[in-house]
Kinemage of the C-alpha trace (Angstrom):
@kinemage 1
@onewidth
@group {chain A} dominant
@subgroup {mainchain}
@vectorlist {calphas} color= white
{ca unk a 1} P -3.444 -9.533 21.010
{ca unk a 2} L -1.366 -6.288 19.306
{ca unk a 3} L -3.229 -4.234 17.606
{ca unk a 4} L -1.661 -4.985 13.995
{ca unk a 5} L 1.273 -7.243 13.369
{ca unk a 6} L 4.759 -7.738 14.606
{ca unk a 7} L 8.290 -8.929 13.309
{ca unk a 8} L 10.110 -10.999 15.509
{ca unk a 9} L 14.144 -11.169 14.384
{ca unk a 10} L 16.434 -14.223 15.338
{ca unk a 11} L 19.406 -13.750 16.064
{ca unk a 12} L 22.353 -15.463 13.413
{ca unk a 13} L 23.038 -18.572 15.694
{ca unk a 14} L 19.385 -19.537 14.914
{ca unk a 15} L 18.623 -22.275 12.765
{ca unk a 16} L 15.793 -22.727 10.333
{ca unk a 17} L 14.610 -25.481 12.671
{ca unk a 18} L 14.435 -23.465 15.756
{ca unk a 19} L 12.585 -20.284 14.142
{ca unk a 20} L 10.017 -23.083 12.791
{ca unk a 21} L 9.455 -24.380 15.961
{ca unk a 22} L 8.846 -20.751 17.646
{ca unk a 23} L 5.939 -20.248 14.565
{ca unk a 24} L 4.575 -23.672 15.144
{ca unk a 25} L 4.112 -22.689 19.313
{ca unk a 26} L 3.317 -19.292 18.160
{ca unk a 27} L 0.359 -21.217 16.185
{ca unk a 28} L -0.765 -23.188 18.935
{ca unk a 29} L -1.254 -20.762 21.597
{ca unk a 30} L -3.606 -18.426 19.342
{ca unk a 31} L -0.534 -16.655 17.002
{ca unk a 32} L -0.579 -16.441 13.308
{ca unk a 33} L 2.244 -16.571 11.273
{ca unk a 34} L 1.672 -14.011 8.425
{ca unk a 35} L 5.082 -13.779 6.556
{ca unk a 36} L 8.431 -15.772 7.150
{ca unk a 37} L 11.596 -14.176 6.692
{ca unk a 38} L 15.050 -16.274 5.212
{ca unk a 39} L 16.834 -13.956 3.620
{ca unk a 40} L 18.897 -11.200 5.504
{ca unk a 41} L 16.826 -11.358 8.289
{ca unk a 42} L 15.407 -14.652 10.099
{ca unk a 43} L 12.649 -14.343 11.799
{ca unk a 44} L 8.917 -13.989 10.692
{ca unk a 45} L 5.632 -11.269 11.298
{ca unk a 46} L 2.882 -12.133 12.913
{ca unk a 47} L -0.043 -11.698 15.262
{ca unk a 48} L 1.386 -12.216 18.990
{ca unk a 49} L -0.945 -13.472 21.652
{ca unk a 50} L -0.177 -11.228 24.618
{ca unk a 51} L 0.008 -14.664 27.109
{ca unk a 52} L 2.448 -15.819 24.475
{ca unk a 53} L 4.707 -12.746 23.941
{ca unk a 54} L 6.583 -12.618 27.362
{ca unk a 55} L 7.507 -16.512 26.588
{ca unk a 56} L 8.737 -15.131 23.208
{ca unk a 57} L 10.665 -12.097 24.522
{ca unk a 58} L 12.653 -14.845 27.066
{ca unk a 59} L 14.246 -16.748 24.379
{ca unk a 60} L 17.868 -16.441 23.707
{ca unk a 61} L 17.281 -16.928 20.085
{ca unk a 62} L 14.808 -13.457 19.673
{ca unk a 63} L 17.094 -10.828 18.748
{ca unk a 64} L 14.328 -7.891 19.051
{ca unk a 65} L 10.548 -8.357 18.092
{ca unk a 66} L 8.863 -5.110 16.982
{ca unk a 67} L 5.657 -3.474 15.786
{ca unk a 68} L 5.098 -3.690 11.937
{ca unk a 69} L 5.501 0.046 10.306
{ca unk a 70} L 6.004 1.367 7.445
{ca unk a 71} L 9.394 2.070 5.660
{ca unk a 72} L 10.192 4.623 3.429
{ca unk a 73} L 13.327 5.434 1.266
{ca unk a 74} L 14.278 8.696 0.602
């Protein structure tokens, strides 16, 4: 698995239905789904199985998935 957590971003086409679907598989092939995102962004962070991410990183739907950081304002 990562070390720490990632977001994964859908892209706008992407219905509710379809990102729900990606955290249910993520959940059966080891994954947990730690935060889901419906407001600006769709998408969701969590813990990626390595097997799991290259399935992930084929979709059409993913618009980028990236390592959790932290974000400052100035």
């Amino acid at each position: 698995m990562f070390t720490g957590n990632c977001d994964i971003v859908f892209k706008d086409g992407a219905t509710s239905d379809q990102v729900s679907q990606f955290a249910s598989d993520l959940g059966r092939n080891g994954g947990e789904v730690l935060h889901i995102y419906n407001g600006v962004v769709n998408g969701f962070s969590a813990t990626i199985p390595t097997h799991f991410l290259t399935s992930l990183q084929a979709s059409d739907l993913i618009e980028y998935i990236e390592p959790d950081g932290i974000v400052t304002t100035q």
